[in-house]
TORFIFI-413165 format. One record per atom (N, C-alpha, C): chain; atom name; residue number from 1; x negated, y negated, z negated. Coordinates in Angstrom, 2 decimals. Last residue first. Example, Ala and Ser with C-alpha at 12.3 -4.5 7.8 and 13.67 -1.06 7.14 Angstrom:
BEGIN
SESE	A	N	2	-12.85	2.25	-7.08
SESE	A	CA	2	-13.67	1.06	-7.14
SESE	A	C	2	-12.90	-0.03	-7.87
SESE	A	N	1	-13.19	5.69	-7.80
SESE	A	CA	1	-12.30	4.50	-7.80
SESE	A	C	1	-13.20	3.30	-7.80
***
This chain:
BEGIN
SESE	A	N	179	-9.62	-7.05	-25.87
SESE	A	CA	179	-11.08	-8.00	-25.66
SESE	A	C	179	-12.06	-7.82	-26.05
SESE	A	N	178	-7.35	-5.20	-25.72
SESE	A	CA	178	-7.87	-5.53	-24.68
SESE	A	C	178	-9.09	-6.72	-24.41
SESE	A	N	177	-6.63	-4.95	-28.70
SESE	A	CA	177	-7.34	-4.27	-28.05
SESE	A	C	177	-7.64	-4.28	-26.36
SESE	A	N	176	-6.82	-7.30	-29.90
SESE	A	CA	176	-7.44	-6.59	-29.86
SESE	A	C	176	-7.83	-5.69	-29.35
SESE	A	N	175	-4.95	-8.65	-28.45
SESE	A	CA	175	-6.40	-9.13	-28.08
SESE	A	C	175	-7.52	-8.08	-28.70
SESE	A	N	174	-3.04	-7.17	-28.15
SESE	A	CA	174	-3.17	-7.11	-27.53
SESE	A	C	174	-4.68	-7.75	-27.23
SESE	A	N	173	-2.27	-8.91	-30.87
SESE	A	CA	173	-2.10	-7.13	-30.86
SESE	A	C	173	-3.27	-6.75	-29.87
SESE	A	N	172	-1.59	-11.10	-30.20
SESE	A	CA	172	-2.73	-10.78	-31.01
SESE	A	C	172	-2.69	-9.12	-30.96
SESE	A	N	171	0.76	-10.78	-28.61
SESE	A	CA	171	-0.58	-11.37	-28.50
SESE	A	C	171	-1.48	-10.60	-28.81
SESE	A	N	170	2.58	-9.88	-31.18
SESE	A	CA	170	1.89	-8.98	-30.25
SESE	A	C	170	0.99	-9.28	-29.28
SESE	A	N	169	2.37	-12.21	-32.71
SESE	A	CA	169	2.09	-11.06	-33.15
SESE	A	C	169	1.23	-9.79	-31.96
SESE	A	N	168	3.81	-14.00	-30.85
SESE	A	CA	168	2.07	-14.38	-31.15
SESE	A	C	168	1.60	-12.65	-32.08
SESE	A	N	167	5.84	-12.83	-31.03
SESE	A	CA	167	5.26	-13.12	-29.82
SESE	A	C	167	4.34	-13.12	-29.62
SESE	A	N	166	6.83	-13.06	-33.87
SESE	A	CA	166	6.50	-12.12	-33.10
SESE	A	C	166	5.72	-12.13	-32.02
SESE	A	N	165	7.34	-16.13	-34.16
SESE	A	CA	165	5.66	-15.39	-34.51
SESE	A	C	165	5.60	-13.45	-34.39
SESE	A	N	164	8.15	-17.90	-31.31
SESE	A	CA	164	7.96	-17.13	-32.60
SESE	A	C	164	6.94	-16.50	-33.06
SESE	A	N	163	7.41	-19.45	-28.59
SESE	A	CA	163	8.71	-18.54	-28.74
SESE	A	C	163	8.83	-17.53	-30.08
SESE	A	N	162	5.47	-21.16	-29.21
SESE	A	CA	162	6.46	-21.98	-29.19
SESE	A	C	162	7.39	-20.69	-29.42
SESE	A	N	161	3.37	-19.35	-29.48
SESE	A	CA	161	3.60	-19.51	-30.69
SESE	A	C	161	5.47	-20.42	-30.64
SESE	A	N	160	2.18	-19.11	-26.30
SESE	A	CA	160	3.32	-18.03	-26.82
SESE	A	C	160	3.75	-18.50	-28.32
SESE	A	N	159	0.41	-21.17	-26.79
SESE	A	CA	159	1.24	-21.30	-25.88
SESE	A	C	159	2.51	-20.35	-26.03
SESE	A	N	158	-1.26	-20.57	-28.49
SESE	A	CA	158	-0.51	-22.09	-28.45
SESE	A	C	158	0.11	-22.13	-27.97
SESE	A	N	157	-2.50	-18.65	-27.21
SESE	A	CA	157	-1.91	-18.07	-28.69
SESE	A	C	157	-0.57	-19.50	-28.87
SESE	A	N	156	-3.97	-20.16	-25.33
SESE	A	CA	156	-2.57	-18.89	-24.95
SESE	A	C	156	-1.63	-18.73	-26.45
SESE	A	N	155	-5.46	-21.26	-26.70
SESE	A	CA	155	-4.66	-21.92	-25.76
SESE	A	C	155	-3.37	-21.12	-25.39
SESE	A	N	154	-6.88	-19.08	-28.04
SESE	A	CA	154	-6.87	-20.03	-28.64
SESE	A	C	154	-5.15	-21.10	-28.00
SESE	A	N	153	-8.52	-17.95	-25.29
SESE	A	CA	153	-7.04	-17.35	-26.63
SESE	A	C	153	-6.75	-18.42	-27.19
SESE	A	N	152	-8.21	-20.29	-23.11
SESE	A	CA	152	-8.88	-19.97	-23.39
SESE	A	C	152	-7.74	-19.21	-24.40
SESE	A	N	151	-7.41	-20.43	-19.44
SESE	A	CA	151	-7.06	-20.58	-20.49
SESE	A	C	151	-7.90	-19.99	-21.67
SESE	A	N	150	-9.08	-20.72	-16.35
SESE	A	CA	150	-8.52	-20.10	-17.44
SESE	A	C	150	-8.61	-20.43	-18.83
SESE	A	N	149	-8.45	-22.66	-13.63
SESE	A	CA	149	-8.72	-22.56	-14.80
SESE	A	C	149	-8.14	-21.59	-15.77
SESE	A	N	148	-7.45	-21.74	-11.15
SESE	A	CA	148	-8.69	-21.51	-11.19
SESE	A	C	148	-8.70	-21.87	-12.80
SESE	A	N	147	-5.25	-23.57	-10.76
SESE	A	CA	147	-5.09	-22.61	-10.66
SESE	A	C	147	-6.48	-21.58	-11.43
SESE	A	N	146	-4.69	-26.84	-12.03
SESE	A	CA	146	-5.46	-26.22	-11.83
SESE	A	C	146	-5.65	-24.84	-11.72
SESE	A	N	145	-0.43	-27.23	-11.81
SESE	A	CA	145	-2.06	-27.38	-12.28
SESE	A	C	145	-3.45	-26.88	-11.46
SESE	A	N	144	0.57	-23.81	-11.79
SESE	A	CA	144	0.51	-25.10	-11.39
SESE	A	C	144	-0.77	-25.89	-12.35
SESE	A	N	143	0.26	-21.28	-12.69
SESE	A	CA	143	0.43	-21.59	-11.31
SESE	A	C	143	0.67	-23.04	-10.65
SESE	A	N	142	-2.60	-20.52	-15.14
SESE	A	CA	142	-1.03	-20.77	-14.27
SESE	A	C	142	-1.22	-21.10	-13.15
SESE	A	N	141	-4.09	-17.59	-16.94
SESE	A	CA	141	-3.41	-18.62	-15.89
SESE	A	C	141	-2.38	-18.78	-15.12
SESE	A	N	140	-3.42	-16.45	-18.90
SESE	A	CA	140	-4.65	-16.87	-19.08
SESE	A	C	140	-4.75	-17.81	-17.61
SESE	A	N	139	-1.07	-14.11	-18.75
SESE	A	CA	139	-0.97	-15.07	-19.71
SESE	A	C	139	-2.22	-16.33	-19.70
SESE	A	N	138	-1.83	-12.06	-17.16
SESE	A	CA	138	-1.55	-13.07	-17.13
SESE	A	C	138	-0.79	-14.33	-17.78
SESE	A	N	137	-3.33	-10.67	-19.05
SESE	A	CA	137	-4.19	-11.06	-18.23
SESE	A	C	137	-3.52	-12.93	-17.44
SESE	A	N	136	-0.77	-9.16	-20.44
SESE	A	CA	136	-2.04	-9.93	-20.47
SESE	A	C	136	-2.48	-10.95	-19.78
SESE	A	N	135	0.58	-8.12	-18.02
SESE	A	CA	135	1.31	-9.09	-18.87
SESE	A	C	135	0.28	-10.05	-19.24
SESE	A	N	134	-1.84	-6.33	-17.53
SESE	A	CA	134	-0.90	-7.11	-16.67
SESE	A	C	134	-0.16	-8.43	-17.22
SESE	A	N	133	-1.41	-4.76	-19.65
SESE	A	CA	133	-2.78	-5.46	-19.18
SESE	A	C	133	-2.52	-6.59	-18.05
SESE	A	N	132	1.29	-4.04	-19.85
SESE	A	CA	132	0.73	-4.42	-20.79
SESE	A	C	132	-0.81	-5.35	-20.48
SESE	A	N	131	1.14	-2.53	-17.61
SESE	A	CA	131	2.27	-3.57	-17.76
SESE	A	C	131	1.84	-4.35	-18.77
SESE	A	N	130	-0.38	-0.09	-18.46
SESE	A	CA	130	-0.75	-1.01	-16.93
SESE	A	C	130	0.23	-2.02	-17.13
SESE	A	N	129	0.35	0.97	-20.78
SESE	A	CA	129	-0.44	0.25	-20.63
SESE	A	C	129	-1.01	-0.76	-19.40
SESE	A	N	128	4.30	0.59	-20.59
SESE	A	CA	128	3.42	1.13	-20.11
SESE	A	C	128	2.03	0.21	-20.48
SESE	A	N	127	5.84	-1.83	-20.87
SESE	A	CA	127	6.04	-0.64	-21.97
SESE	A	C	127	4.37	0.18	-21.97
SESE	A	N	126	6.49	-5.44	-21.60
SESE	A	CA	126	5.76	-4.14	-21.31
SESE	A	C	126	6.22	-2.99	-21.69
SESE	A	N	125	10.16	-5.81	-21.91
SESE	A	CA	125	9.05	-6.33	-22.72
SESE	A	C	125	8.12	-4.92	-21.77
SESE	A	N	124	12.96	-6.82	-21.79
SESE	A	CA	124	11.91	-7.00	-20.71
SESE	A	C	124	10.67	-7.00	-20.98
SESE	A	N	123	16.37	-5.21	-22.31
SESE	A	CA	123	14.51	-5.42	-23.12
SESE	A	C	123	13.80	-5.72	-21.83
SESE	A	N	122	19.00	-6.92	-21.36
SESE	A	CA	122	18.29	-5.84	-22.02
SESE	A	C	122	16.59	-6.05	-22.01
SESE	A	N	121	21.41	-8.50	-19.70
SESE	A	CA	121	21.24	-8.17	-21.24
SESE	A	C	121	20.06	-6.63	-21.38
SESE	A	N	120	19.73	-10.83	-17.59
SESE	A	CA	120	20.63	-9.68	-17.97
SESE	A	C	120	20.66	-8.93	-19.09
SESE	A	N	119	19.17	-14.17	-18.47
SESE	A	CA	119	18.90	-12.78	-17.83
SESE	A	C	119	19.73	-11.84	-18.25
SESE	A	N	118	19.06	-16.89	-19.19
SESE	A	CA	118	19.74	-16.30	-18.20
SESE	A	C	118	19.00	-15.11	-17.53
SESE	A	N	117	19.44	-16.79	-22.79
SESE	A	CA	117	19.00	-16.85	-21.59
SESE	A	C	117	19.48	-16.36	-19.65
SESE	A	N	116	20.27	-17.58	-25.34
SESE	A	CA	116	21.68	-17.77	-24.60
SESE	A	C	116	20.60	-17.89	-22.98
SESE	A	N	115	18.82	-17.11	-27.38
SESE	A	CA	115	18.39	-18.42	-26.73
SESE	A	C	115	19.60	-18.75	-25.74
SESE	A	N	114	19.75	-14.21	-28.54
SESE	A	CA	114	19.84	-15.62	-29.17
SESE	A	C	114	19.24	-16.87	-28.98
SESE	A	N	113	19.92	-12.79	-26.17
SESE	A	CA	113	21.34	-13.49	-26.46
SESE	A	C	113	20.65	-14.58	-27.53
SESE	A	N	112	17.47	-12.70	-25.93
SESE	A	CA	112	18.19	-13.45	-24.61
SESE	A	C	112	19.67	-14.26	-24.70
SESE	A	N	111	15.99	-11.91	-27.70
SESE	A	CA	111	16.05	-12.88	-27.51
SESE	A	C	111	16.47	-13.79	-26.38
SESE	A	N	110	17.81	-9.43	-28.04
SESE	A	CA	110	17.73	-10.31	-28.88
SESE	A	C	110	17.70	-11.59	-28.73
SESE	A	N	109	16.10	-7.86	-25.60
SESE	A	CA	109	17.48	-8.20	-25.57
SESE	A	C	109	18.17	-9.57	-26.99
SESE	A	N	108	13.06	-9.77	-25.38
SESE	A	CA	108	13.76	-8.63	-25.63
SESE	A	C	108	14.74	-9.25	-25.70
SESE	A	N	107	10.56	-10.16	-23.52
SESE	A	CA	107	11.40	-11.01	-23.70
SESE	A	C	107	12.29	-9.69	-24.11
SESE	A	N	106	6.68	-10.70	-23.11
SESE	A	CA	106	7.87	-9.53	-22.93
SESE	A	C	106	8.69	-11.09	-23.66
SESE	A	N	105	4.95	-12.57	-23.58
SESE	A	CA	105	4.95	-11.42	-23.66
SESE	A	C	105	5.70	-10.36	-23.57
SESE	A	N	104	6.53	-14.00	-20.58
SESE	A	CA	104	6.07	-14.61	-21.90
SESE	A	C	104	5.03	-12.89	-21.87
SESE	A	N	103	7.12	-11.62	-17.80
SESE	A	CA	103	7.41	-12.89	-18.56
SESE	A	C	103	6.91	-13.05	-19.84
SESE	A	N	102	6.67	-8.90	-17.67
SESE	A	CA	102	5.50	-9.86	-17.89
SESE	A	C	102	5.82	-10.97	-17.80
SESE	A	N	101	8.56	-6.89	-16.29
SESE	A	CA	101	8.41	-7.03	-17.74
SESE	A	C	101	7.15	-7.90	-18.02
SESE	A	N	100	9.19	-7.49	-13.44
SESE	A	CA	100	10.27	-7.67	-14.83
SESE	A	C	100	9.91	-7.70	-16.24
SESE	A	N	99	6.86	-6.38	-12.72
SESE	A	CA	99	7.66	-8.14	-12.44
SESE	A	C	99	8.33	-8.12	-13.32
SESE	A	N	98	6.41	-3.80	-13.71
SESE	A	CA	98	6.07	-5.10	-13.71
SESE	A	C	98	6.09	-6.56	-13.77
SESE	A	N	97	8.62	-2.77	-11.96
SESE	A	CA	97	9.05	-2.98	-13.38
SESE	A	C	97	7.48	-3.68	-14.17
SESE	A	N	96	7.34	-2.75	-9.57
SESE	A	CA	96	8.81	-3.53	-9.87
SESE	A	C	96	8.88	-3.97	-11.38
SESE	A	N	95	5.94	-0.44	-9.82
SESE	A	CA	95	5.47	-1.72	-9.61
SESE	A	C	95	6.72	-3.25	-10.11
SESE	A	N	94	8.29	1.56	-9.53
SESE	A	CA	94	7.02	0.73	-10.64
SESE	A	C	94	6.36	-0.12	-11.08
SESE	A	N	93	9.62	1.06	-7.54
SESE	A	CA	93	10.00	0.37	-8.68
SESE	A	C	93	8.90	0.09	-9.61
SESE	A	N	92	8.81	0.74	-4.61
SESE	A	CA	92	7.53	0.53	-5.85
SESE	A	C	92	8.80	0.34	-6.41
SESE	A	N	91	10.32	-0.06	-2.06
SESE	A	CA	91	10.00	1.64	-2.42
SESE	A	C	91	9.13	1.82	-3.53
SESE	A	N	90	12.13	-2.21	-1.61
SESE	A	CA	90	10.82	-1.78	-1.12
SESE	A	C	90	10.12	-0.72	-0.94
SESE	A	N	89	13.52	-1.96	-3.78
SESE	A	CA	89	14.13	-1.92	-2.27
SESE	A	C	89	12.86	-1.70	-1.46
SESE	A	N	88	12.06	-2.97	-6.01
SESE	A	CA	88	12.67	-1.13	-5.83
SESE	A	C	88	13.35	-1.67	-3.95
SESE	A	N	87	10.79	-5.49	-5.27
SESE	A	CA	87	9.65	-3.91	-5.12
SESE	A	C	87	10.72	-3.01	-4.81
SESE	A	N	86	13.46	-6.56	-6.02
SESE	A	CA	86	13.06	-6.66	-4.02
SESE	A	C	86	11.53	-5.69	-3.82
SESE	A	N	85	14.11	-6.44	-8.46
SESE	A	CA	85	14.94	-5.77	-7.25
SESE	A	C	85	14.20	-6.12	-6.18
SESE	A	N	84	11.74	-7.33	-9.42
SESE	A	CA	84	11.35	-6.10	-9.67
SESE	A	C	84	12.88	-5.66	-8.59
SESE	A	N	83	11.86	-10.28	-8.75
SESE	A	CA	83	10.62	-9.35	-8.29
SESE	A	C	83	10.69	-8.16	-8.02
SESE	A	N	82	13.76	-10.48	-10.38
SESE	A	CA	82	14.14	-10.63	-9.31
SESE	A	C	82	13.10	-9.95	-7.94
SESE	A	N	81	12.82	-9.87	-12.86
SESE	A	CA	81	13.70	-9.27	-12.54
SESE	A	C	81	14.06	-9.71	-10.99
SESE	A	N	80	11.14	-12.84	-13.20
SESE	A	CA	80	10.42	-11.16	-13.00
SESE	A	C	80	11.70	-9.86	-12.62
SESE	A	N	79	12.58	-14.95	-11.80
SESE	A	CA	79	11.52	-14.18	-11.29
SESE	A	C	79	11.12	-12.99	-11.67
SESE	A	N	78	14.02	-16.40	-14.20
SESE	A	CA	78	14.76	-14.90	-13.58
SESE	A	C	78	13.58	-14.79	-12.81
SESE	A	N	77	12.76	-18.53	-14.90
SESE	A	CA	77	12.56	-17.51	-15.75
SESE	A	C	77	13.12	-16.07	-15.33
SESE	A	N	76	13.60	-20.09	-12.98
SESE	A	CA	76	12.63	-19.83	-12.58
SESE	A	C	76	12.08	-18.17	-13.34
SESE	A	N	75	16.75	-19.50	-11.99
SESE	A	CA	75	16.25	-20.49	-13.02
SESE	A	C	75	14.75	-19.82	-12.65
SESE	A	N	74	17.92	-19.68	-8.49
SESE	A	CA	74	17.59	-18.85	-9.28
SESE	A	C	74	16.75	-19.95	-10.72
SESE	A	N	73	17.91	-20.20	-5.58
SESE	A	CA	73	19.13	-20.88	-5.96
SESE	A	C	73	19.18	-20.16	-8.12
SESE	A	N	72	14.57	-21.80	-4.31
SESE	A	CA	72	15.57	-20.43	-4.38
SESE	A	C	72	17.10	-21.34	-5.32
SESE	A	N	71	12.30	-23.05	-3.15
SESE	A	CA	71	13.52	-23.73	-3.12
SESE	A	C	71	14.73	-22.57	-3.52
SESE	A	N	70	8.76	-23.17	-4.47
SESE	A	CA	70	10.03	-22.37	-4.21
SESE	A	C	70	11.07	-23.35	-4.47
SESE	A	N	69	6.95	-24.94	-4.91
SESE	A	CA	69	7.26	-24.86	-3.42
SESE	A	C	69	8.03	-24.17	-3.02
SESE	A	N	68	6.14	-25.14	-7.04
SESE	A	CA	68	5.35	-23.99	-6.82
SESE	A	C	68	5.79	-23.99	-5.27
SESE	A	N	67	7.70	-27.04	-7.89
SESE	A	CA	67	6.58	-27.59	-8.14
SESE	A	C	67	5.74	-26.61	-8.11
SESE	A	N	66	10.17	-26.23	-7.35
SESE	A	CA	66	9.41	-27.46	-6.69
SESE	A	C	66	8.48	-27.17	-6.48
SESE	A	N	65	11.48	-23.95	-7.87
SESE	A	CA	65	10.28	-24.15	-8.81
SESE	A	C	65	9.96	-25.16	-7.51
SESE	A	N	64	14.33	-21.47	-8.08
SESE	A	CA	64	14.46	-22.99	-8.12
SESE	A	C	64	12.86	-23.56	-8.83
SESE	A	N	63	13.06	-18.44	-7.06
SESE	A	CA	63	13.86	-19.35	-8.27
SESE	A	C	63	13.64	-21.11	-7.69
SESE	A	N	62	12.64	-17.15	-5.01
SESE	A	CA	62	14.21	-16.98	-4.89
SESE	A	C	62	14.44	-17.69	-6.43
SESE	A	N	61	9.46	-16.85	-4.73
SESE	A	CA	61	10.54	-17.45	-4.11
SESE	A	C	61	12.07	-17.84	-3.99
SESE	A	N	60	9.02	-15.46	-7.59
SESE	A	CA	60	8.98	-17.10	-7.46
SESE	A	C	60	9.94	-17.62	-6.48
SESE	A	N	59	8.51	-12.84	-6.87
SESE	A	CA	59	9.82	-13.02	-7.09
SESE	A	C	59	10.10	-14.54	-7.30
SESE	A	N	58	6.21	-11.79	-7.41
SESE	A	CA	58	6.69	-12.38	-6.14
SESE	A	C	58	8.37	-12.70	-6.23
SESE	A	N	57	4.43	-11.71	-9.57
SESE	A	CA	57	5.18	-12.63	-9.35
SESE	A	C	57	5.70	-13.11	-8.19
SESE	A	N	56	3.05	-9.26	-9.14
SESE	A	CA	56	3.89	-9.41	-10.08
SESE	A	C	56	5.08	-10.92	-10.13
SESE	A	N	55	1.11	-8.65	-7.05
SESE	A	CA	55	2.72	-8.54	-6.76
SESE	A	C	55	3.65	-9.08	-8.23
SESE	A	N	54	-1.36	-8.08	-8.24
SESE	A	CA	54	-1.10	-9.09	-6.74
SESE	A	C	54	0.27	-9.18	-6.58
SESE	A	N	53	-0.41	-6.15	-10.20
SESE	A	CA	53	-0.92	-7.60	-10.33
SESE	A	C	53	-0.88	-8.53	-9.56
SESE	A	N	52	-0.20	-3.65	-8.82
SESE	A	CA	52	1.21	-4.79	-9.08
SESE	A	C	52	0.27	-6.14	-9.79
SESE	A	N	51	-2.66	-3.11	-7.54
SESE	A	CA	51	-1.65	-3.55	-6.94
SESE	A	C	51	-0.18	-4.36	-7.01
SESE	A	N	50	-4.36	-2.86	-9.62
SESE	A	CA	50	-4.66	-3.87	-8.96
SESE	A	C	50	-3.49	-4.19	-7.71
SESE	A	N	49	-2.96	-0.93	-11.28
SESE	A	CA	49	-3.19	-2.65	-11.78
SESE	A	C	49	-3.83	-3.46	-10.33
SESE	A	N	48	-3.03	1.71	-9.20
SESE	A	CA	48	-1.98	0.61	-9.49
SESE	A	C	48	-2.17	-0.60	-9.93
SESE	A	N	47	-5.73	1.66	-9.67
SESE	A	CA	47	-5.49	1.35	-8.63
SESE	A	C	47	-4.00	0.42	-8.48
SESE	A	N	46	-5.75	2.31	-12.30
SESE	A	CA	46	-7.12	0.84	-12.05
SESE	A	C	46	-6.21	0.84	-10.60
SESE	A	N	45	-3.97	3.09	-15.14
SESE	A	CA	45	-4.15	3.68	-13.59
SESE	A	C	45	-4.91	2.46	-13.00
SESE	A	N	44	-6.05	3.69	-18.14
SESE	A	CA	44	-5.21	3.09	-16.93
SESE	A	C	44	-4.95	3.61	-15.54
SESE	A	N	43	-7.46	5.05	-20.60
SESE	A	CA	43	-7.15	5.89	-19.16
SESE	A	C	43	-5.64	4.79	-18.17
SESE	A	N	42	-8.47	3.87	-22.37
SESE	A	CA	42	-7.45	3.37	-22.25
SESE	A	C	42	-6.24	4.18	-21.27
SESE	A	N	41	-11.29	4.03	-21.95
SESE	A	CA	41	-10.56	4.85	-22.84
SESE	A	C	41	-8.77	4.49	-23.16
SESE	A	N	40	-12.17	2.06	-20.71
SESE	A	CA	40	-11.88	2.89	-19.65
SESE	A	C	40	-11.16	4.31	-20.44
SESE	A	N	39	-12.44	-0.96	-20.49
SESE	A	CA	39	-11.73	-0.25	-21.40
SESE	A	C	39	-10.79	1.07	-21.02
SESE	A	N	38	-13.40	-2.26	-18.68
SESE	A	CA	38	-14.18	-2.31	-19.83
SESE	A	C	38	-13.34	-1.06	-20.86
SESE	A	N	37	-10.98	-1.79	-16.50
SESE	A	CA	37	-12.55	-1.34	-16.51
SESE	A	C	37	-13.66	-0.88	-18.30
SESE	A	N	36	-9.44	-3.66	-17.39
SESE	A	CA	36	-9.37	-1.73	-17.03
SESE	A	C	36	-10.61	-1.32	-17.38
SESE	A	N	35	-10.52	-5.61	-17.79
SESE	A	CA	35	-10.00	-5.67	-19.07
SESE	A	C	35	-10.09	-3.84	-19.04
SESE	A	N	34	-11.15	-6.25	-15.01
SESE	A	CA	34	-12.02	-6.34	-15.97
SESE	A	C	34	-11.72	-5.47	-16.87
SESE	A	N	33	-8.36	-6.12	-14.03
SESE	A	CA	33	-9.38	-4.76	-13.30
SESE	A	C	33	-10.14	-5.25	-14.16
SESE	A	N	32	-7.13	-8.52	-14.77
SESE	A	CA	32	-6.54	-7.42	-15.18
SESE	A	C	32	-7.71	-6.22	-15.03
SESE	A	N	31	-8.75	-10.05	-13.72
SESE	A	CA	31	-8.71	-9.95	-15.30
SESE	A	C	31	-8.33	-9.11	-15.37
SESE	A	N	30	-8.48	-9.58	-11.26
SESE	A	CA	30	-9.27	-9.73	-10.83
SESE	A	C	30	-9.87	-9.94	-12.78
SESE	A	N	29	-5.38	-10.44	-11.21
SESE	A	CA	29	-5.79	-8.90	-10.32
SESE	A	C	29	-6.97	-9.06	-11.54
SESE	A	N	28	-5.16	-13.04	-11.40
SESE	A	CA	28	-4.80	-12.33	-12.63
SESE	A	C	28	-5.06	-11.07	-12.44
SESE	A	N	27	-6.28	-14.18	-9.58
SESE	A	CA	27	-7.21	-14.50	-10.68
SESE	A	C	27	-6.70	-13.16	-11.66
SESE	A	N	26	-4.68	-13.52	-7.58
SESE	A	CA	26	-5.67	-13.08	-7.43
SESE	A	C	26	-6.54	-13.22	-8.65
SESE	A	N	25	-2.02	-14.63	-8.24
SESE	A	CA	25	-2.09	-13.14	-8.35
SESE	A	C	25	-3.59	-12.76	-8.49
SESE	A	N	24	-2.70	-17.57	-8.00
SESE	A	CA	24	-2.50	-16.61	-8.62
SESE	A	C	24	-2.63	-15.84	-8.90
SESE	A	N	23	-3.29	-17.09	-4.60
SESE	A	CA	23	-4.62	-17.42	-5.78
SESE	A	C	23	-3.94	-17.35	-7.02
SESE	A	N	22	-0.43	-16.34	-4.42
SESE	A	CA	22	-2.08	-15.47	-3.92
SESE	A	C	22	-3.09	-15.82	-4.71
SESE	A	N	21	0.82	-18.84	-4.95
SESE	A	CA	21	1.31	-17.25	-5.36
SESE	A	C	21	-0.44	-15.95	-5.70
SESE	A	N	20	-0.10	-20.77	-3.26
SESE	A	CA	20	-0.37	-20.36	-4.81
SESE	A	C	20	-0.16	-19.54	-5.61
SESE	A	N	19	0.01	-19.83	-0.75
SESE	A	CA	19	-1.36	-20.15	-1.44
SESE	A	C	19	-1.46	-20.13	-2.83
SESE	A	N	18	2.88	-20.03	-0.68
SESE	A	CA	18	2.07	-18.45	-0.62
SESE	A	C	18	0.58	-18.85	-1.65
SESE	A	N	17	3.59	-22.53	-1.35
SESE	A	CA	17	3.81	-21.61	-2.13
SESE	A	C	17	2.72	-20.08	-2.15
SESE	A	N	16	2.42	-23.38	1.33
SESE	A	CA	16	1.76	-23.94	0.09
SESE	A	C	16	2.35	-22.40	-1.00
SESE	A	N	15	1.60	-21.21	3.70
SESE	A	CA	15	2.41	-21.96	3.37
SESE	A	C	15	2.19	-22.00	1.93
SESE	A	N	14	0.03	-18.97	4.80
SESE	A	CA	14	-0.86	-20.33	4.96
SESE	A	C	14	0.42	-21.52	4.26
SESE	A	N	13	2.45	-17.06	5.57
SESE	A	CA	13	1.21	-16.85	5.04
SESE	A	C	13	0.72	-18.20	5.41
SESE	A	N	12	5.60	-17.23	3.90
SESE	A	CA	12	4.50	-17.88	5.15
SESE	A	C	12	3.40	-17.97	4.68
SESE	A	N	11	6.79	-14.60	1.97
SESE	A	CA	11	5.93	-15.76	2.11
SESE	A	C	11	5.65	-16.04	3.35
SESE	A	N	10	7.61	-12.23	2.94
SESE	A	CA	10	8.51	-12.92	2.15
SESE	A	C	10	8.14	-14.35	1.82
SESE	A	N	9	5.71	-10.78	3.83
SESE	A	CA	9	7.08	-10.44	4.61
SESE	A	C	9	7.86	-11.93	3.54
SESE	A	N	8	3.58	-11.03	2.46
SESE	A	CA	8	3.61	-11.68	3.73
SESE	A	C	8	5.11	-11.66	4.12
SESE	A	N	7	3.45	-9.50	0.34
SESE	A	CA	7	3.51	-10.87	-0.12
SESE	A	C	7	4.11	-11.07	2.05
SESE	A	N	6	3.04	-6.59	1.77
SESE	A	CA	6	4.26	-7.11	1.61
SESE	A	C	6	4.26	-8.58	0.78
SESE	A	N	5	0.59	-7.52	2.28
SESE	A	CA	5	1.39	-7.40	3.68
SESE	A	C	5	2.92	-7.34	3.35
SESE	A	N	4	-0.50	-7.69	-0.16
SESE	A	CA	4	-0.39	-8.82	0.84
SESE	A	C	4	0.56	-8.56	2.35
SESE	A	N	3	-0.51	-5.19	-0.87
SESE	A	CA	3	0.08	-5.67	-1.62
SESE	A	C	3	0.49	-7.30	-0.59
SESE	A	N	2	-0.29	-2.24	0.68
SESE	A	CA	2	-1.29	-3.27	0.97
SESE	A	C	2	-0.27	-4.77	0.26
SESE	A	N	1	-0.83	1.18	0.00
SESE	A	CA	1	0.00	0.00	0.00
SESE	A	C	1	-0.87	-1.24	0.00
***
């Protein structure tokens, strides 16, 4: 599977969004295969991470994000479920269930009804270690702004603390054992 050929079917390749989708994906591939690597007792699948990583956020196009160059009719926060119906039509749910589960650190049913979010009622949180390194990784850059800059823990921890101290719990979970 050639993760860009399906970015392509759905992006204009050389069109601003794509560019930032791609150099996206690409920083977060490119942490994610470190984090595999170094941590080879982890037994990841290294081939899959490097494929839904390039794919995890293709689902941008169909949310309402200006300021990524998506014009969709969607809140932006629906992307990972929207990702993960256009992989399973594709023939990757797996991959799919990536997209869906690497918002924040995950997003559970709880906290959908008690923010009143617009997603469908149930758990979006990693399960698998490849979803989990994934999720990771991309937590350490964005898509607007300076693409190329990564975030430091410190910055991330600041950044997941706004949604509780679970959040930051499992962060921290996760720094341990993926740093």
């Amino acid at each position: 599977m050639d993760p860009l050929e399906i970015i392509s079917k759905y992006y204009k390749p050389r069109s601003k969004a794509y560019k930032i989708l791609v150099t996206h994906c690409n920083l977060v591939t490119e942490k994610a295969l470190k984090i595999a690597q170094k941590h080879k007792e982890l037994l990841s699948d290294v081939a899959f991470i490097g494929e839904a990583a390039m794919l995890h956020d293709i689902g941008i196009f169909r949310t309402n994000a200006p300021n990524l160059f998506c014009f969709g009719e969607y809140p932006y926060l629906c992307h990972g479920y929207l990702g993960r119906e256009l992989l399973a039509a594709e023939g990757y749910p797996e991959h799919g269930l990536v997209c869906e589960r690497h918002t924040g650190v995950g997003i559970t049913t709880e906290e959908i009804i008690a923010r009143n979010l617009p997603l469908p009622l149930r758990d979006f949180v990693p399960v698998s270690v490849e979803e989990q390194i994934i999720c990771f990784a991309d937590k350490f850059f964005s898509k607007s702004g300076d693409p190329s800059y990564e975030k430091s823990v410190s910055e991330v921890r600041k950044s997941v603390q706004k949604f509780g101290d679970k959040n930051v719990a499992r962060f921290n979970e996760w720094c341990e054992i993926f740093l």
